[in-house]
C-alpha positions in Angstrom: 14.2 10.9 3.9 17.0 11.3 6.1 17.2 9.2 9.8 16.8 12.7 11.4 13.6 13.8 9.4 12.3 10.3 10.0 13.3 10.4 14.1 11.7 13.8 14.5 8.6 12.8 12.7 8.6 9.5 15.5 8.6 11.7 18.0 5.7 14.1 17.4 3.6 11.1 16.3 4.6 9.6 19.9 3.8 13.2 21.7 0.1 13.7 19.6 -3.1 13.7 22.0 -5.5 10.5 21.6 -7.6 12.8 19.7 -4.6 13.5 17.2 -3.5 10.3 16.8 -6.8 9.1 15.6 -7.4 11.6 13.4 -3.5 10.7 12.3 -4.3 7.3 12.0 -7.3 8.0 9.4 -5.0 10.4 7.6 -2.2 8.5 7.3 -4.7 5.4 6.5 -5.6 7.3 3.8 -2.6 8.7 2.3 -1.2 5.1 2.2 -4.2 3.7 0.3 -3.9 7.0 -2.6 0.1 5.9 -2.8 -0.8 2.1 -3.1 -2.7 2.7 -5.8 -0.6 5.3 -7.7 2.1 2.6 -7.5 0.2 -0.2 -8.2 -0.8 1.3 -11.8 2.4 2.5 -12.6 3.4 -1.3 -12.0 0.8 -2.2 -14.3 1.1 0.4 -17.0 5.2 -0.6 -16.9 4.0 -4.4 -17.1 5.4 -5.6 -14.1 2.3 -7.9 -12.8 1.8 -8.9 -16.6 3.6 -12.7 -15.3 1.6 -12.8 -12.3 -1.4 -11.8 -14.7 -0.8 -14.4 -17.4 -0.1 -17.3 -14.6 -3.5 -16.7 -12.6 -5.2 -16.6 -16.0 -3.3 -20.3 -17.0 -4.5 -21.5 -13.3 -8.0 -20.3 -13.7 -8.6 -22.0 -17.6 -6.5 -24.7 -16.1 -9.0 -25.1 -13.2 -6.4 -24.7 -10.2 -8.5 -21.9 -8.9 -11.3 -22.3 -6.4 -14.4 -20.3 -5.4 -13.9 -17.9 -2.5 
């Protein structure tokens, strides 16, 4: 996205009503979460959390992990 793009969409967000920005807020809250998670399994289909996978499982049949 370009610094223009990125300034103009600042500025509307700053100029919505309270209404607006709410309902922005639960929008954008939303959007965010559907991206996280569309990343987050293409990291795990391409393997990139498989270290982080097989050092929690070491800790945990290690017994470094506690209950939350």
């Amino acid at each position: 996205m370009e610094k223009t793009n990125l300034q103009e969409i600042e500025r509307a967000v700053s100029q919505l009503s309270d209404e607006d920005l709410a309902k922005f807020r639960i929008w954008f809250a939303e959007f965010d979460a559907v991206e996280w998670d569309r990343q987050f399994e293409a990291d795990v289909a391409e393997g990139r959390l498989d270290t982080l996978a097989q050092k929690a499982l070491k800790d945990l049949r290690q017994g470094n992990c506690t209950d939350l």
